[in-house]
N, C-alpha and C positions, 0 to 999 in steps of 0.2 A: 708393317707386320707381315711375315711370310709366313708361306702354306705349315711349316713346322709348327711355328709359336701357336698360329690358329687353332691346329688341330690337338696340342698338346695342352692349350687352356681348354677349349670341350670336353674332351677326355677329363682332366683334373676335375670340371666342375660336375661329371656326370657323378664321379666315381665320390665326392663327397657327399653330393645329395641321395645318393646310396646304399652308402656307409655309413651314414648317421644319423641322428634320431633329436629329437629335441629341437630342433630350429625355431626363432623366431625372426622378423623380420617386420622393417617398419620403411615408410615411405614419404615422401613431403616432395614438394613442389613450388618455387618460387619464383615470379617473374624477375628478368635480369635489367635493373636501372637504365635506364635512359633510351628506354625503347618503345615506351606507349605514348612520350608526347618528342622526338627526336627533332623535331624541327625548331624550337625554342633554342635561341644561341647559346645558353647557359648548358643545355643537355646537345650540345650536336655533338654526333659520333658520325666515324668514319666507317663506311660498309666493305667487309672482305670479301674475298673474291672476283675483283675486278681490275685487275690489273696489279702496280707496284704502289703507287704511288695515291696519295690519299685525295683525289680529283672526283670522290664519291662521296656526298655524303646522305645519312637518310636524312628525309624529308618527312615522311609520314609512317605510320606502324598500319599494316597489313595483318599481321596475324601474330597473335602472341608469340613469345619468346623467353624461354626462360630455362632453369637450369633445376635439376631431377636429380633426387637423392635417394640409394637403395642401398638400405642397411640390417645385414645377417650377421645371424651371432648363433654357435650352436650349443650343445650340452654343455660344452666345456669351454664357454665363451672364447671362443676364437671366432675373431670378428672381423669383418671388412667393409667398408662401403663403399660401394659405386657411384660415382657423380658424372652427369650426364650433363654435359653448356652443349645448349643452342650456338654455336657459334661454328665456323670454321676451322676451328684448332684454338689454341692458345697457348701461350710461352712459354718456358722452363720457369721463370720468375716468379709468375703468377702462381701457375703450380705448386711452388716450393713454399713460396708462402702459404695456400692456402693449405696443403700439407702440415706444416708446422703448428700454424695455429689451430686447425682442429686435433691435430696429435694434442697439443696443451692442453687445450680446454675437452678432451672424450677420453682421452690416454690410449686410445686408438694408436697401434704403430702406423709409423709412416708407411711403408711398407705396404700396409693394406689399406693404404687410401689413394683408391683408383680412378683417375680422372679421365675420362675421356669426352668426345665432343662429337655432334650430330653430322658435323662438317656439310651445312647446310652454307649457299652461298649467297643468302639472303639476311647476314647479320652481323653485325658489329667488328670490329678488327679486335680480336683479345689477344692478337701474336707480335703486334705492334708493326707489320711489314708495308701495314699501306693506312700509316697515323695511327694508328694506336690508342692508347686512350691515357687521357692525363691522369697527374695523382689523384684527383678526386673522382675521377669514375674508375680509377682499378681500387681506390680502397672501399669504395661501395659496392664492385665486382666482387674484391674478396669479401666481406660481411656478408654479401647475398647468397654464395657458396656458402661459406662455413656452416648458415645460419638453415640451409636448407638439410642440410648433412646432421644438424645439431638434431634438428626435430623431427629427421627420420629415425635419428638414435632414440631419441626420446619415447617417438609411437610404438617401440618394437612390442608386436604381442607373436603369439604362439601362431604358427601356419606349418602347411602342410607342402614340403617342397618337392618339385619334380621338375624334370628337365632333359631334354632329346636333343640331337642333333640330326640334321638330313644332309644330305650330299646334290642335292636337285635343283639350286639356284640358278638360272639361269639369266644370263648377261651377255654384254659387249663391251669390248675392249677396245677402247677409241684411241690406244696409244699402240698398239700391237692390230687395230684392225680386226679383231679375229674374237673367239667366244672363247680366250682363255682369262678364264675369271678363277678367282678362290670359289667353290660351289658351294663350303660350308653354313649353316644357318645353325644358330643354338636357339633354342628356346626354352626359357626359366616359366615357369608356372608355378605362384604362388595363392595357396587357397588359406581361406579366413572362413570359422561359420556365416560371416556376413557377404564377401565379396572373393573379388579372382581376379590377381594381376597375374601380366603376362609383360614380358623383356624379350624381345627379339636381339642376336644381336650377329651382326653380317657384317665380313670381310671384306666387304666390294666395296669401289667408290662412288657413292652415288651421286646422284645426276639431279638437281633442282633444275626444274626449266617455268 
């Protein structure tokens, strides 16, 4: 993603939470298969970010893992949601399907079903570059997506939305050596009489250590 596209989604999403009135928004949370007990032969998966080749596999679950569903809809229901995998990336494939069938079953366009990934390199290969993951853990990969995405739709109530960007991030650039990073950070803030989420969301590559 370059500095353009960054700044020109900010921009878009400043100027709808602006513009319009009537929002709701709902949220869900669900852990992603074969990561709280990985070390049973029946669940081993192969861990990305460590080279090509699938010579990793997990052993034990350190810290949850799982994949985030944020779902807005306005006056005039125009709707999108955001799906957030713990994972390092994942495939055009998975993608597409998991597209498809939440388009089926919400009537959500494709279009506005936006996937993106933590790109943490502490978790499972969902891109298939270093093993992959068989039939049976990508079609309970997609079930656990669609299914989070589902019941974010379902929770939407009324909230109050607001949203900023800053230009202040600062970083290092381990490919260029040097502190040219993307500086932007957007931040969604969403208010409920009961509670207050917040979405950060940053153009850098970050760094698990």
């Amino acid at each position: 993603m370059n500095k353009t596209t960054v700044l020109n989604l900010c921009f878009a999403l400043l100027f709808v939470c602006q513009s319009a009135s009537g929002w709701r928004a709902g949220f869900s949370s669900q852990s992603i298969p074969y990561t709280k007990h990985p070390e049973t032969s029946d669940k081993a998966v192969c861990m990305a970010g460590y080279g090509m080749l699938c010579w990793r596999h997990a052993t034990v679950s350190h810290d949850p893992i799982g994949v985030q569903a944020l779902f807005l809809t306005d006056e005039v229901n125009d709707s999108l949601v955001f799906i957030s995998l713990d994972a390092i990336g994942f495939s055009q494939a998975l993608a597409k399907t998991v597209r498809e069938r939440l388009s089926t079953e919400t009537r959500l366009a494709k279009e506005n079903i936006i996937l993106t990934a933590t790109h943490t390199h502490s978790s499972i290969d969902l891109q298939g570059l270093r093993g992959g993951l068989n039939e049976q853990q990508e079609q309970a990969i997609v079930e656990t997506t669609v299914e989070a995405a589902k019941k974010a739709w379902g929770k939407a109530q009324k909230v109050s939305l607001h949203a900023a960007t800053s230009n202040d991030l600062k970083g290092y650039n381990r490919r260029t050596k040097n502190n040219d990073i993307i500086p932007q950070i957007l931040t969604i803030q969403l208010l409920t009489d009961q509670s207050i989420r917040e979405r950060f969301i940053i153009s850098c590559h970050s760094r698990c250590n």
